[in-house]
Backbone as a printed PyTorch tensor [residue, N CA C, xyz], in Angstrom:
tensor([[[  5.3480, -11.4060, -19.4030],
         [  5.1320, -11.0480, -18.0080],
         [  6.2440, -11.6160, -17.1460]],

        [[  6.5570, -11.0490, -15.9840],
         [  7.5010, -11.4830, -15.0230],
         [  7.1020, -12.4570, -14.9390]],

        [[  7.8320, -13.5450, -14.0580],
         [  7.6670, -14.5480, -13.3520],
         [  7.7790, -14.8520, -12.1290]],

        [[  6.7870, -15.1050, -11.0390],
         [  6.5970, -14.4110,  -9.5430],
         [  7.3400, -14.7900,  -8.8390]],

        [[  8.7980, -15.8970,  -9.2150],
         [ 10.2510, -15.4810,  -8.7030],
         [ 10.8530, -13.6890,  -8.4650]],

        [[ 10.4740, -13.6000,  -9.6330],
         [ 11.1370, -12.2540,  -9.8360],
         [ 10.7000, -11.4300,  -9.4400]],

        [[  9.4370, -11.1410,  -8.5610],
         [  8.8290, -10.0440,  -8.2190],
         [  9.2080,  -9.6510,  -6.9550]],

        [[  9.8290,  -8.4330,  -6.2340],
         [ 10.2390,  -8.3540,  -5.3170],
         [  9.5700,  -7.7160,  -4.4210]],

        [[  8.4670,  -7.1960,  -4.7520],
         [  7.2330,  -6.7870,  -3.3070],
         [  6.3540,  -7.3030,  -2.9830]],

        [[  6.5370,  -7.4350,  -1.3960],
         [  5.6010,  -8.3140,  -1.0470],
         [  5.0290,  -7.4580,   0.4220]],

        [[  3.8620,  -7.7540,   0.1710],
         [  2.7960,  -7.2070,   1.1790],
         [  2.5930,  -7.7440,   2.6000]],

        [[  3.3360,  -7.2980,   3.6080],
         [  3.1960,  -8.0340,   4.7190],
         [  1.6990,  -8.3820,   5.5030]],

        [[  1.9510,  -9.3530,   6.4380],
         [  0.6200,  -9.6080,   7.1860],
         [ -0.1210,  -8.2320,   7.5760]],

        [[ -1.4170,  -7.6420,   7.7360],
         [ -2.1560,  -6.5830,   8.5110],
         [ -2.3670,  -7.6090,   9.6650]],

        [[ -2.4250,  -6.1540,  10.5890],
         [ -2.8770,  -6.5240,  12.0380],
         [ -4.0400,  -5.5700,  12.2780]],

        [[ -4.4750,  -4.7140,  11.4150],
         [ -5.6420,  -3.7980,  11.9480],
         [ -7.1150,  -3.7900,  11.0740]],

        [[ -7.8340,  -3.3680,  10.7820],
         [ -9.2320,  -3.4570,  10.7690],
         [-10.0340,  -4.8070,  10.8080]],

        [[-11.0090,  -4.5580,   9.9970],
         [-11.9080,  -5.8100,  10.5930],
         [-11.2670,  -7.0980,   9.8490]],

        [[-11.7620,  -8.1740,  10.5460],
         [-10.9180,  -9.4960,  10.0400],
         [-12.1510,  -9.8580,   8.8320]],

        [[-11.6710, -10.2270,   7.8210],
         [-12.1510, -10.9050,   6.8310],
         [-11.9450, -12.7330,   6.7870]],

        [[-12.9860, -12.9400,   6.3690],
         [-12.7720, -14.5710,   5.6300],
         [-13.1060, -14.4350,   4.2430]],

        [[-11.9460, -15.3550,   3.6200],
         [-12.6380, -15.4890,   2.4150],
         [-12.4970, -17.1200,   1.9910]],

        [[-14.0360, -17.4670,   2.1100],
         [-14.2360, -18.9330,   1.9700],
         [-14.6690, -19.5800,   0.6620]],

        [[-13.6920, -20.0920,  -0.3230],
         [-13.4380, -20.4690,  -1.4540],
         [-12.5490, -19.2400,  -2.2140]],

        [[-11.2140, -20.1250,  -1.5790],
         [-10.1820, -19.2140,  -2.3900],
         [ -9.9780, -19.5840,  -3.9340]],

        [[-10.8350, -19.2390,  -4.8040],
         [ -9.9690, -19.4800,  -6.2960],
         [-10.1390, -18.2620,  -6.8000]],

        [[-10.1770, -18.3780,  -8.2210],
         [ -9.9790, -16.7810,  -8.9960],
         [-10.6200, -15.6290,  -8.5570]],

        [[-11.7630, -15.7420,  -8.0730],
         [-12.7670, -14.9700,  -7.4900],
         [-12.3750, -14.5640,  -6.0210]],

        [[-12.5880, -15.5350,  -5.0820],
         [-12.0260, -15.3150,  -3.8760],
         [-10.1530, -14.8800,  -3.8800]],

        [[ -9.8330, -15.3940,  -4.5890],
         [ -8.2210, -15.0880,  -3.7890],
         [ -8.0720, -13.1770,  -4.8660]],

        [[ -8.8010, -12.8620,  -5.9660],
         [ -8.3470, -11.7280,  -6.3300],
         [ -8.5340, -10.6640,  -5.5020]],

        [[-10.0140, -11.0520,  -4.9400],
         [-11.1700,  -9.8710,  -3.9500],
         [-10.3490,  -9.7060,  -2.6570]],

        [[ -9.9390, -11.1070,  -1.7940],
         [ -9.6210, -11.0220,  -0.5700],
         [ -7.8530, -10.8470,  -1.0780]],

        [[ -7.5210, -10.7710,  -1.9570],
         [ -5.9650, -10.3900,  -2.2030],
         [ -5.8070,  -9.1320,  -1.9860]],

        [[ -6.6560,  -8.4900,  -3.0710],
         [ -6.8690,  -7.0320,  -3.3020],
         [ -6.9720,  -6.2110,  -1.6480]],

        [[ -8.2240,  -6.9880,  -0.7690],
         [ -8.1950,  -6.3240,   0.2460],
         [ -6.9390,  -6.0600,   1.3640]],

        [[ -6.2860,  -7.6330,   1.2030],
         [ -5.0580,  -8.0950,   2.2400],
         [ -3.9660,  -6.5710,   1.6010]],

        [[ -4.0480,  -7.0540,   0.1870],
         [ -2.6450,  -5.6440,  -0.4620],
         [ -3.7670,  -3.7660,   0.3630]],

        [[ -4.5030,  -3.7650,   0.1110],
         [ -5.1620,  -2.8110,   1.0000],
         [ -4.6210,  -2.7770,   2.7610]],

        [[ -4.1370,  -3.4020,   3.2080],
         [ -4.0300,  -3.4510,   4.6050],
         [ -4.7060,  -4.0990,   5.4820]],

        [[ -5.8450,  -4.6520,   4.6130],
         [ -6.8000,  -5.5640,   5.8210],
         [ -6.4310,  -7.0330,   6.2360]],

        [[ -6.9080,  -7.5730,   7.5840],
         [ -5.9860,  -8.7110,   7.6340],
         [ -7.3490,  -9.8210,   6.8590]],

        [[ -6.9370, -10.6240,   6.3090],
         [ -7.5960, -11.5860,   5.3940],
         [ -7.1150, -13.1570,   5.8000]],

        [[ -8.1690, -13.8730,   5.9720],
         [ -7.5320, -15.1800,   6.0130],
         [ -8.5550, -16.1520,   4.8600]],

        [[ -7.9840, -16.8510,   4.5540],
         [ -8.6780, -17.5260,   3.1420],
         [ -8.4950, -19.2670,   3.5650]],

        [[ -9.7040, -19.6570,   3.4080],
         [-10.6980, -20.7950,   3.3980],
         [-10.6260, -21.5730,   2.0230]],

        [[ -9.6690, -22.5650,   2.0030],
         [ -9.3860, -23.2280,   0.9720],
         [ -9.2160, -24.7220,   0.8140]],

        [[ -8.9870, -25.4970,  -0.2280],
         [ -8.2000, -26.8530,  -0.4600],
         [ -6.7320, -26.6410,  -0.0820]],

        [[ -6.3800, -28.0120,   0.7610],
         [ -5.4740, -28.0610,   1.3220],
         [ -4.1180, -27.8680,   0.2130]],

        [[ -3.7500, -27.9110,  -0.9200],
         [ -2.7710, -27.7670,  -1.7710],
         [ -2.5360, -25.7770,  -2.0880]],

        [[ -4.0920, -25.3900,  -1.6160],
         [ -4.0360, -23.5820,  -1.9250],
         [ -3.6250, -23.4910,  -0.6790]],

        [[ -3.6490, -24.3600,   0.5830],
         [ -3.2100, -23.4050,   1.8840],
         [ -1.8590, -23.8810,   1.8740]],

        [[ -1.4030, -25.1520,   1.4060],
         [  0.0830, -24.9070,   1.6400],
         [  0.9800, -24.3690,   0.7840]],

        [[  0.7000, -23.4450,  -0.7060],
         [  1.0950, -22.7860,  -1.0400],
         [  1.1400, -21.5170,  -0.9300]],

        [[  0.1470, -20.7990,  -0.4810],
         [  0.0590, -20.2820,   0.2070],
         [  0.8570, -19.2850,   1.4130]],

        [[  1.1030, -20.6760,   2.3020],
         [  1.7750, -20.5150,   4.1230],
         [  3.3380, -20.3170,   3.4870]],

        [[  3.5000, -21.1370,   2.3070],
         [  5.0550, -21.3990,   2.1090],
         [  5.0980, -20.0560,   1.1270]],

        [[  4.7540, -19.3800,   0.2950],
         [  4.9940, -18.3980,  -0.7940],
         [  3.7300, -17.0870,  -0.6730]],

        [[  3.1490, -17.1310,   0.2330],
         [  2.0060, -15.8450,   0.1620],
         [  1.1400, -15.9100,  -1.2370]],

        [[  0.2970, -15.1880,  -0.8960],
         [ -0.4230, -14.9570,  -2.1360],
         [ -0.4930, -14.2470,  -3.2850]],

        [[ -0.2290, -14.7830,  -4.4710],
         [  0.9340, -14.1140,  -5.7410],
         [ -0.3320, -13.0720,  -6.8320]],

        [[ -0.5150, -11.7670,  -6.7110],
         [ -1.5470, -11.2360,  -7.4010],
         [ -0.6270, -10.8520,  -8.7080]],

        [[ -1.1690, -11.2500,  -9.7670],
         [ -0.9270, -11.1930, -11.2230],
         [ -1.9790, -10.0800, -12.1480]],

        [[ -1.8370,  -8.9550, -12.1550],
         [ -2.8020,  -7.9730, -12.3170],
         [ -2.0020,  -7.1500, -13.8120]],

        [[ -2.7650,  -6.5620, -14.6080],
         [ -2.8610,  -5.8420, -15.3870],
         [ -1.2870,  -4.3050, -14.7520]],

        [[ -1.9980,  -3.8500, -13.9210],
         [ -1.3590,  -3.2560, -13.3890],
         [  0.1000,  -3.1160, -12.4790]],

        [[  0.1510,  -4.3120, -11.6020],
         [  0.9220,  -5.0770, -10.8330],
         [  1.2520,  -6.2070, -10.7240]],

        [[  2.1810,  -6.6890, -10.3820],
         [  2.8000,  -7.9820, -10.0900],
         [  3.0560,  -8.2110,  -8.0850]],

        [[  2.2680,  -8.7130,  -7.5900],
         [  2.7680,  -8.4290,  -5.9680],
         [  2.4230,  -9.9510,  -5.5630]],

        [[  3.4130, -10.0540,  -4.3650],
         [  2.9960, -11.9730,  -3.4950],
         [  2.2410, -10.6600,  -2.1360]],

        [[  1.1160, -11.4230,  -1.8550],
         [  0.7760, -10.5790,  -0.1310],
         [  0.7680, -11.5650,   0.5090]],

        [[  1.2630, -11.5830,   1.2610],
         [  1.3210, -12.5080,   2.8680],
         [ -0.2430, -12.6260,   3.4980]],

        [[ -0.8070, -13.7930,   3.4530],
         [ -2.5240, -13.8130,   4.4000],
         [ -2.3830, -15.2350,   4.5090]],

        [[ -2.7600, -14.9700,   5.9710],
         [ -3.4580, -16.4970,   6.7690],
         [ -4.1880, -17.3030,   5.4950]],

        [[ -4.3070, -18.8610,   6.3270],
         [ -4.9030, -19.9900,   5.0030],
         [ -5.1470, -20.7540,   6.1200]],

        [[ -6.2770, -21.4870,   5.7020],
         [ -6.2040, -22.5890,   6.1610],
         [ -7.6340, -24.0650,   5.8190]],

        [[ -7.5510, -24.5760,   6.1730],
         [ -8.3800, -25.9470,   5.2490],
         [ -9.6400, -26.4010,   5.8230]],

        [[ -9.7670, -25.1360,   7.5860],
         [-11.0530, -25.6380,   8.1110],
         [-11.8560, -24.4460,   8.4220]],

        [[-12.9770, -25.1380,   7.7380],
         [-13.9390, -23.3490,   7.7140],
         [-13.7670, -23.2600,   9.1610]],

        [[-13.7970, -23.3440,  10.6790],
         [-13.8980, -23.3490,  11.6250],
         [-12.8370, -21.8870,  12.0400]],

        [[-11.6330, -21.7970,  11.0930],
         [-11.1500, -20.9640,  11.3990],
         [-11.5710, -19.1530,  11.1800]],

        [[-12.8710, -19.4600,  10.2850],
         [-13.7680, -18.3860,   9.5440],
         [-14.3930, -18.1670,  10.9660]],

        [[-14.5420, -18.6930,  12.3070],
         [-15.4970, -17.9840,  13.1820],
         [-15.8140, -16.4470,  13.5000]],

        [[-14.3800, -16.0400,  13.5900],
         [-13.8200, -14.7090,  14.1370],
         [-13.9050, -13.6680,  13.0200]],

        [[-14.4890, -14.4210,  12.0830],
         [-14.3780, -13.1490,  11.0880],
         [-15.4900, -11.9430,  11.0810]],

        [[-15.1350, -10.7020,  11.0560],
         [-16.3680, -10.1170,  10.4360],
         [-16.9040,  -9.8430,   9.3450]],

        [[-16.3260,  -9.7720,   8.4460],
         [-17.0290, -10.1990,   7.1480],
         [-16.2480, -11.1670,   6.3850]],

        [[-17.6900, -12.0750,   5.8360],
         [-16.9420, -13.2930,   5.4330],
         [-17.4630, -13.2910,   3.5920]],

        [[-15.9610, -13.3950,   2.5780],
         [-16.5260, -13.5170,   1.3660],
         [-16.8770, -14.9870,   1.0080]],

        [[-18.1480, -14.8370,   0.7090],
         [-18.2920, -16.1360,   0.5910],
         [-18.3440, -16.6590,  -1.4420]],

        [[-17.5410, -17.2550,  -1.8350],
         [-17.0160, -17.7000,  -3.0240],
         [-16.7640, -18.5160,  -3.2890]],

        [[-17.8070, -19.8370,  -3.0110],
         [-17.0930, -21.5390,  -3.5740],
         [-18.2800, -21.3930,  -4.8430]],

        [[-17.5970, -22.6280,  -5.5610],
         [-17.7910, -23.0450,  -6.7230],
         [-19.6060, -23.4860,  -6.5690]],

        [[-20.3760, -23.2180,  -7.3480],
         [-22.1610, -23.7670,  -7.5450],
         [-22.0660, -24.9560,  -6.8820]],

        [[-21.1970, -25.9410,  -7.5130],
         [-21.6050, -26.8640,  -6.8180],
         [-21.1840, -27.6870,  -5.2950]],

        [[-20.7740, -26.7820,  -4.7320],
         [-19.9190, -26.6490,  -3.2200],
         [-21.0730, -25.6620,  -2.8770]],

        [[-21.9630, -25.2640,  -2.9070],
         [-22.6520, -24.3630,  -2.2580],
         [-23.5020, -24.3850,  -1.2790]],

        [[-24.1140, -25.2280,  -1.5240],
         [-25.4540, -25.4850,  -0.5360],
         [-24.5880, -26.3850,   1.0280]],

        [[-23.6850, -27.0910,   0.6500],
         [-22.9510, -27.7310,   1.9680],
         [-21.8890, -26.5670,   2.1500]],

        [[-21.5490, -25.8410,   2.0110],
         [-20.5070, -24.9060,   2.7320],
         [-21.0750, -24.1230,   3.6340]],

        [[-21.9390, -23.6310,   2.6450],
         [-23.0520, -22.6630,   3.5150],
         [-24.0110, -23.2530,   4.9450]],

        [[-24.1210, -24.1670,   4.4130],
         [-24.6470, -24.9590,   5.6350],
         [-23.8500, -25.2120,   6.8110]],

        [[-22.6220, -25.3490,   6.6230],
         [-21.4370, -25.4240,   7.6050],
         [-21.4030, -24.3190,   8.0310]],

        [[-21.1510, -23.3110,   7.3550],
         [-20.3970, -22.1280,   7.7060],
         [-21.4100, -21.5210,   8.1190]],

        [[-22.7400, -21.2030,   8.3320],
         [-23.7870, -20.6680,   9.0210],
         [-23.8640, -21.1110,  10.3770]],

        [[-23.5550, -22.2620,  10.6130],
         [-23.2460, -22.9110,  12.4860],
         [-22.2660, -22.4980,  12.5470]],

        [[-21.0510, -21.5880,  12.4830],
         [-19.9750, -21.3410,  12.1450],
         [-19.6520, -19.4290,  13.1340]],

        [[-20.2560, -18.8500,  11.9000],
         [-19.2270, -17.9190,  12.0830],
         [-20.6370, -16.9330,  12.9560]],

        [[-20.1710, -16.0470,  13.6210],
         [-20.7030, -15.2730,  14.4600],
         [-22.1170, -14.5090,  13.8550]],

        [[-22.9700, -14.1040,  14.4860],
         [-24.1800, -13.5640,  14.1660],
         [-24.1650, -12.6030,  13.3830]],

        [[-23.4950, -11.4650,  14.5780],
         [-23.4860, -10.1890,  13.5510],
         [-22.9330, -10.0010,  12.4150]],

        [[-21.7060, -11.4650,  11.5850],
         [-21.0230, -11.2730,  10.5800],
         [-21.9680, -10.8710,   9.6820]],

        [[-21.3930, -10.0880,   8.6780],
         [-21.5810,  -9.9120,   7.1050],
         [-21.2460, -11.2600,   5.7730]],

        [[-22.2110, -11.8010,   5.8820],
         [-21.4680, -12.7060,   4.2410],
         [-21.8860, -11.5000,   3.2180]],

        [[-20.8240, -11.9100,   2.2110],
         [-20.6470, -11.0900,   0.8650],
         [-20.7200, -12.1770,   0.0230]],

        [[-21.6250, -12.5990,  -0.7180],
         [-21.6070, -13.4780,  -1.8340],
         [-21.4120, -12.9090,  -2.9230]],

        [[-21.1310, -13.9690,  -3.7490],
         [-20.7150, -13.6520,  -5.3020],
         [-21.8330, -13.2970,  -6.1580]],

        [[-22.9370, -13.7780,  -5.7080],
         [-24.3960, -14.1940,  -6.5730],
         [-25.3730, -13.7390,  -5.6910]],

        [[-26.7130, -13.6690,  -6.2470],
         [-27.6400, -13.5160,  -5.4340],
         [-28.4880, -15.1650,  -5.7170]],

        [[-28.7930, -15.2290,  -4.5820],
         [-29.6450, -16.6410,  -4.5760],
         [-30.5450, -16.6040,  -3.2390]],

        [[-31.9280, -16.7610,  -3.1140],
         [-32.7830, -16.4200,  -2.3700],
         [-32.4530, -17.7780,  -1.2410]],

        [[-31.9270, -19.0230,  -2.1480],
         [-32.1430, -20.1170,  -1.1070],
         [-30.4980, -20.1430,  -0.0650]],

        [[-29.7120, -19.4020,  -0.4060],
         [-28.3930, -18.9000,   0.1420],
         [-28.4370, -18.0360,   1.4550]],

        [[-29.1890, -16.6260,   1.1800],
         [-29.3580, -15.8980,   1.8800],
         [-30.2130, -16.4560,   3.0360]],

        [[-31.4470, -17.7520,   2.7880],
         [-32.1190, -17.8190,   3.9490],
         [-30.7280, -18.9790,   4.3890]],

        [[-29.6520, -19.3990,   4.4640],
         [-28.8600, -20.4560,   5.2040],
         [-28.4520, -19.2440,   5.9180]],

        [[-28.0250, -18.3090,   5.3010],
         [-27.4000, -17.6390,   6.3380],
         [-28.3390, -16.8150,   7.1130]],

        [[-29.2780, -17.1130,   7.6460],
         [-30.0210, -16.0540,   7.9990],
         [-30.5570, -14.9510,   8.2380]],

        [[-30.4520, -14.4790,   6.4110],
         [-30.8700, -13.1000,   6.2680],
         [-29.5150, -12.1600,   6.4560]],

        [[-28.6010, -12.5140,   6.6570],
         [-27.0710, -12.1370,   7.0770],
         [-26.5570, -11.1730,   5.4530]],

        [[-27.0490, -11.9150,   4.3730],
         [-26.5690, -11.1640,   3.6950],
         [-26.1460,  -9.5810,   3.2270]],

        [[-25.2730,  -9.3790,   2.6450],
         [-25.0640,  -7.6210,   2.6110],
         [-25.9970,  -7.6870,   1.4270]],

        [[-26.0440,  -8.2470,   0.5720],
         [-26.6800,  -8.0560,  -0.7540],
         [-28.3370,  -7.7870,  -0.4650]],

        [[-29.0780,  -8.4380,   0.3280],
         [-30.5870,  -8.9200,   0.5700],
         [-30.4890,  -7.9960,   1.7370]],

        [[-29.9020,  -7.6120,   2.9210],
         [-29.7510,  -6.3660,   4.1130],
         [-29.9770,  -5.2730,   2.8410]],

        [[-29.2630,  -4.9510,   1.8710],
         [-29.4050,  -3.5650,   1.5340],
         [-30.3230,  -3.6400,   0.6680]],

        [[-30.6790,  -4.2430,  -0.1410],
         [-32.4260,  -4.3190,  -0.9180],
         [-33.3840,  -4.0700,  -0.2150]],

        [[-33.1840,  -5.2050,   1.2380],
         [-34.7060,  -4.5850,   1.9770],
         [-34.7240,  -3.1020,   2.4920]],

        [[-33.5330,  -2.5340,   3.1480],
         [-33.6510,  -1.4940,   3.1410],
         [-33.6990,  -0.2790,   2.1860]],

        [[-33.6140,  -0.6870,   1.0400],
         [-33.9390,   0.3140,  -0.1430],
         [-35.1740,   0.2140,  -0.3870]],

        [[-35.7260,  -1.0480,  -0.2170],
         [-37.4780,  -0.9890,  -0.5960],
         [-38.1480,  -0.3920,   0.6990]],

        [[-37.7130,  -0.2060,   2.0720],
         [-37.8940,   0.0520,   2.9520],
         [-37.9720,   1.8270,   3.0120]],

        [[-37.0880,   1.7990,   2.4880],
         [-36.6850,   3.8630,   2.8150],
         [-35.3520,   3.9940,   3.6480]],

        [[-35.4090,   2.9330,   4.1760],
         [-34.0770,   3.1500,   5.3790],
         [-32.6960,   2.8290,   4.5660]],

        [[-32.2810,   3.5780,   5.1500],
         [-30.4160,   3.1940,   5.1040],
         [-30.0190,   2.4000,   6.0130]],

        [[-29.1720,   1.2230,   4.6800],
         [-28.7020,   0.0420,   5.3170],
         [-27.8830,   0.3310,   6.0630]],

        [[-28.0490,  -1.2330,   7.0050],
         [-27.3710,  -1.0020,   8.3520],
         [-25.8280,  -0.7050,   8.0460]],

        [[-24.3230,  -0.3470,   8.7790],
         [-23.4240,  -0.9260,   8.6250],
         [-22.6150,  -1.7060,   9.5420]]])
């Protein structure tokens, strides 16, 4: 495989649709919110301070089957900057869970969307019912079409 010296496209910052967070950038978070940033969406990622300053200094390097690309997306080390988001992926490690979520529920705006990785009943009530996963179940047991 190349070596992400050598790769010469790189995906600039988006400035248009909805703002994403993605809070716990590792394999999970940085592929999903990579994938979206190389899509055009603007993405900012919620990480350990050693992923945001690699990051700010080299963009974010996607290593894919298909492609080799660095995309350019915001970073940074304090969930606080997740307020503004409208949908937020939420992706830390099991045992980072129950305190992130707890933070990040005083945090980010009402109407956001969290997108979790998992389903977990005691998750969805931190965020208050916010979830996309548990929003579209009830409305399937409901009859209704979920909100968007």
């Amino acid at each position: 495989m190349t070596s992400p010296e050598s790769v010469k496209k790189t995906v600039p910052l988006a400035d248009y649709g909805p703002r994403i967070a993605v809070v716990g950038a590792g394999a999970v978070g940085g592929y999903f919110g990579g994938m979206l940033a190389r899509a055009g969406l603007p993405v900012l990622f919620i990480g350990r301070p050693a992923f945001v300053d690699a990051v700010k200094q080299n963009g974010l390097f996607l290593d894919t089957a298909q492609f080799q690309e660095r995309v350019k997306v915001q970073a940074s080390s304090d969930p606080a900057a997740a307020r503004d988001a409208e949908i937020v992926l939420f992706c830390v490690k099991t045992t980072d869970t129950a305190e992130t979520a707890r933070d990040l529920a005083k945090i980010v705006a009402p109407d956001a969307v969290i997108v979790t990785r998992f389903a977990r009943r005691s998750l969805c009530r931190r965020f208050r019912s916010r979830c996309w996963y548990c929003k579209t179940r009830r409305a399937r047991r409901s009859g209704a079409r979920p909100a968007k």
